[in-house]
N, C-alpha and C positions, 0 to 999 in steps of 0.2 A: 504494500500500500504506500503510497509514495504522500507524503510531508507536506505542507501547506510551504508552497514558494518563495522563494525568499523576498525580501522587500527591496524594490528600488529605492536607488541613493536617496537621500535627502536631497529638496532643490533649493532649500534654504541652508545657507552659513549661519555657522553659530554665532548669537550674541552675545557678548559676556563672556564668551565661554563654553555656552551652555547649550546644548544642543536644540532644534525644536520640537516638538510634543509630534509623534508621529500618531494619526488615526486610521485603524482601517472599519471598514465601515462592515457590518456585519450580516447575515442571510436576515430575511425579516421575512418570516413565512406567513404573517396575518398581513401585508402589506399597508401595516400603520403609516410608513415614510415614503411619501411621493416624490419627495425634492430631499436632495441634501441637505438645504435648510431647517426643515422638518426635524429631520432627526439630531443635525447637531443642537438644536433646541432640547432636544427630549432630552439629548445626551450631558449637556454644562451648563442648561441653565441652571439646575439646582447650585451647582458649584459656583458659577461666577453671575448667573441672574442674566430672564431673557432677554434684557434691555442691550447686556454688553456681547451677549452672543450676536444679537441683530446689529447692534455697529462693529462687529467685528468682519462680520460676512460686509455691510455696504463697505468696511476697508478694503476689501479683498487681502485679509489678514490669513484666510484660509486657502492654499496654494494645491493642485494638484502636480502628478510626480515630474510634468514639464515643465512647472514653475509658475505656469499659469494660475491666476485669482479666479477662487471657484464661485459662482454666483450661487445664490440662494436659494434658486428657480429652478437649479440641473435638474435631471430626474436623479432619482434613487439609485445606485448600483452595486449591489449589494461585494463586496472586495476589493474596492476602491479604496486606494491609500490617500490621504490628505495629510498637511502638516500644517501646525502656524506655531509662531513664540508667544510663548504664554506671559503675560503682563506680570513683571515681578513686583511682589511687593516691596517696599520703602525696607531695607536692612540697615541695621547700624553698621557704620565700616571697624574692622577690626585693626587696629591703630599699628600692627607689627609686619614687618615684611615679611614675607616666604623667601628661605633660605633657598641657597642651589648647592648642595654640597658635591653633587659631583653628577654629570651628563656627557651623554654617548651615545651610538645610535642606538643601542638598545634599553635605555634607563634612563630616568633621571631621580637621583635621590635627592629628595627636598628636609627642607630645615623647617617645618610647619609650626608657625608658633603659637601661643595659646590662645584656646578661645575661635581658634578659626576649624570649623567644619573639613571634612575628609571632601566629603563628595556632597554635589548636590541634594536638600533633602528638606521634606517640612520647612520650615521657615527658614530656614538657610540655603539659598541659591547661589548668589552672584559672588556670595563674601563666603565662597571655600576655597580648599586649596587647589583642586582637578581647575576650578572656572578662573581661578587665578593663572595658576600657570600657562593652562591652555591659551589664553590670551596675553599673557606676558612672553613666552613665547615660541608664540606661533605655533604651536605644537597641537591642531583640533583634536588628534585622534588620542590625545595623554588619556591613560588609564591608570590606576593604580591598583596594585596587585592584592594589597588589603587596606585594613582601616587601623586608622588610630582615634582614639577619640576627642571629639571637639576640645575639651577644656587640657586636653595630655599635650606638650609641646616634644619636637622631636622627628625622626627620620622616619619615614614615608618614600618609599619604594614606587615610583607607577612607571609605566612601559610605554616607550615610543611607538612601536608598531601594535596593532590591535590583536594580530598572530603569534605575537609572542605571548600574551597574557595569560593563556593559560596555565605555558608551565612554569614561569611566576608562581602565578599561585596556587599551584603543586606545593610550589616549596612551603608554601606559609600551612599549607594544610596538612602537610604531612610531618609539619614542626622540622624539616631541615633548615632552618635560619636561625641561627642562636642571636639573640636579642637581650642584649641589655640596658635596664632602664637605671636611673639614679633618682633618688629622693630628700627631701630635706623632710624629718617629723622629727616627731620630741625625742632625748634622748632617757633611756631610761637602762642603771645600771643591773639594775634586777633580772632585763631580758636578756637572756642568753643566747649569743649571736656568734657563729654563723648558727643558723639551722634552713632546714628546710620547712613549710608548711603545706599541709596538703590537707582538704577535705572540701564537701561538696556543695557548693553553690550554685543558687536560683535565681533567675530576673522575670518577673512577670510582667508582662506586657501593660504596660501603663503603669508603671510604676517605678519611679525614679531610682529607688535601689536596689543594689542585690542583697542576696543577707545567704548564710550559712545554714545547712540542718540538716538531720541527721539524716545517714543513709551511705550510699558507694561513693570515693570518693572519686572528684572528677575535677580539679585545679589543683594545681601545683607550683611552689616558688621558693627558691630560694635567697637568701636576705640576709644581707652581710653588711657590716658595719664598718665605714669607707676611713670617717672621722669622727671629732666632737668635738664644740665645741661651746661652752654653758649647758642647756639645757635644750641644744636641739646634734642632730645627729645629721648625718649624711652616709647614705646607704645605696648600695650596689642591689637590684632587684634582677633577678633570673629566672620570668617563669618557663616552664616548661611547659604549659597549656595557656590557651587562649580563651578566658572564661570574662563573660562582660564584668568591669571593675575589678576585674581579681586581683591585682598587685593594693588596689586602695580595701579592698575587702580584707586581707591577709594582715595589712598594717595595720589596723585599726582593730581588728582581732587580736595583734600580740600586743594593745595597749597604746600605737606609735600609730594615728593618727594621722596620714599628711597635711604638712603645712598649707591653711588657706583651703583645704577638702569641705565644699560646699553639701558635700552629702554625708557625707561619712567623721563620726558617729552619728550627727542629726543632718536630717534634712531643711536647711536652710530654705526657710520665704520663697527670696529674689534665686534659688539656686539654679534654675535654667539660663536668664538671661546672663548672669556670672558679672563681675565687679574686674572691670580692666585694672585697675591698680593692688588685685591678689590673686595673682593668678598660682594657679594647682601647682605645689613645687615634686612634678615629677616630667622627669626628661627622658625619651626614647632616646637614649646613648650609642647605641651600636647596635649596627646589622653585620651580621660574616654569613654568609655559603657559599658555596658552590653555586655558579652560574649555569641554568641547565640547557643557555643556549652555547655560550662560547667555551664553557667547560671548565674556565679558570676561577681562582678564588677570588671571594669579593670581599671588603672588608671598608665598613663606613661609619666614619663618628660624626655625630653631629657639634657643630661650633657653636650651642647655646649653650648658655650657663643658667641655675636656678637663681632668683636674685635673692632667695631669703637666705641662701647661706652668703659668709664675708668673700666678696671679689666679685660674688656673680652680677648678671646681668638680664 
């Protein structure tokens, strides 16, 4: 049985960065949708309201695959791909550049700083890193291989070519990239460092944290103690799984809190939109593997420093 065909290019360029909204338009076996217009009605008014769907179409904001403005009135066809850019909302700009720590034809590892979104997403569009670079530049087709989290500063792996992406992230999936993070929280003589921590964590959907319970374990981290100095610490973090919040779950379970962790131990008010002048003192420090296109070793530190410890930045 042969695969539903692949889609023609895009005939819009990206803005921002950001690719546009591709539609294909779908079988309609009661024949509700006589006109295109019709159904892109059914389809976004609730989302964006009929008023702005109807001045979207007299734009001709809606384009078919030859680039042509689709009018309101076409008839209906049911597999018809359409595209438009969808009106971004108003974002606060995130005040920090995007690192380049190192680029080639097959990579570029960025220095993502805090507070700035991985990829497109919810209310973060134009102010990520993928829409950033992609237009800084010039690079439409940047992917990145996985995610870091918005408020984590630190290296971010994405891939030049769209064909190489996959086995990128092989690597990450298969945990061959050893990844080291660094943190500044409290220091406390009582916890006994190095050790490893492991047991299992849960994130429910619509809810801002994770939290630990009992059962099989499934994160793991290792947590070493870099320096000190008064009463805060700085620490060498090594997980071995990729569990959401796991390195700020794990610290906060041995008592060491991250500095400025808007979630962890309390979920903080204002803790989504985050406070530019406290930002999360944990840094994505180092990526090493093996490259699984050119074969050789990679090995990348990033040039941020945490500011809550003394020198940083």
């Amino acid at each position: 049985m042969r695969g539903r065909a692949k889609p023609p290019p895009a005939p819009l360029p990206q803005r921002a960065g950001v690719d546009p909204v591709r539609v294909r338009l779908p079988a309609d076996p009661e024949g509700a949708w006589t006109s295109v217009g019709d159904h892109l009605l059914a389809r976004f008014a609730g989302a964006v309201g009929a008023e702005r769907v109807t001045a979207m179409l007299a734009d001709g904001r809606f384009v078919g695959a030859d680039g042509r403005a689709v009018a309101a009135d076409e008839p209906y066809t049911a597999g018809r791909y359409l595209w438009f850019h969808r009106d971004f909302a108003p974002e606060e700009p995130v005040p920090f550049p995007v690192g380049v720590v190192h680029r080639d034809e097959h990579l570029v590892i960025a220095d993502k700083p805090h507070f700035l979104s991985t990829t497109p997403r919810g209310r973060h569009i134009t102010e990520t890193l993928v829409a950033r670079l992609r237009d800084e530049l010039g690079l439409p087709e940047l992917q990145p291989a996985h995610r870091l989290d918005r408020l984590t500063a630190g290296l971010v792996l994405c891939v030049v070519r769209p064909g190489e992406r996959g086995a990128y992230q092989t690597l990450f999936r298969d945990r061959l990239v050893r990844k080291e993070y660094e943190a500044v929280a409290p220091y406390d003589p009582g916890v006994a460092l190095p050790r490893t921590v492991r047991s299992r964590i849960v994130k429910e959907r619509g809810v801002i944290a994770a939290r630990e319970v009992p059962g099989e374990e499934n994160s793991e981290s290792r947590v070493e103690l870099l320096d000190r100095r008064g009463g805060l610490g700085r620490y060498r973090l090594v997980p071995a799984t990729g569990r959401t919040h796991q390195l700020r779950v794990h610290m906060n379970a041995l008592g060491l809190p991250l500095v400025n962790d808007p979630v962890y131990p309390v979920v903080e008010p204002d803790a989504a939109p985050g406070d530019f002048a406290r930002p999360l003192q944990l840094l994505a420090r180092t990526l090493e593997f093996t490259d699984p296109v050119t074969g050789g070793p990679r090995r990348f530190e990033s040039g941020l420093r945490l500011a809550a410890w003394p020198g940083g930045e």
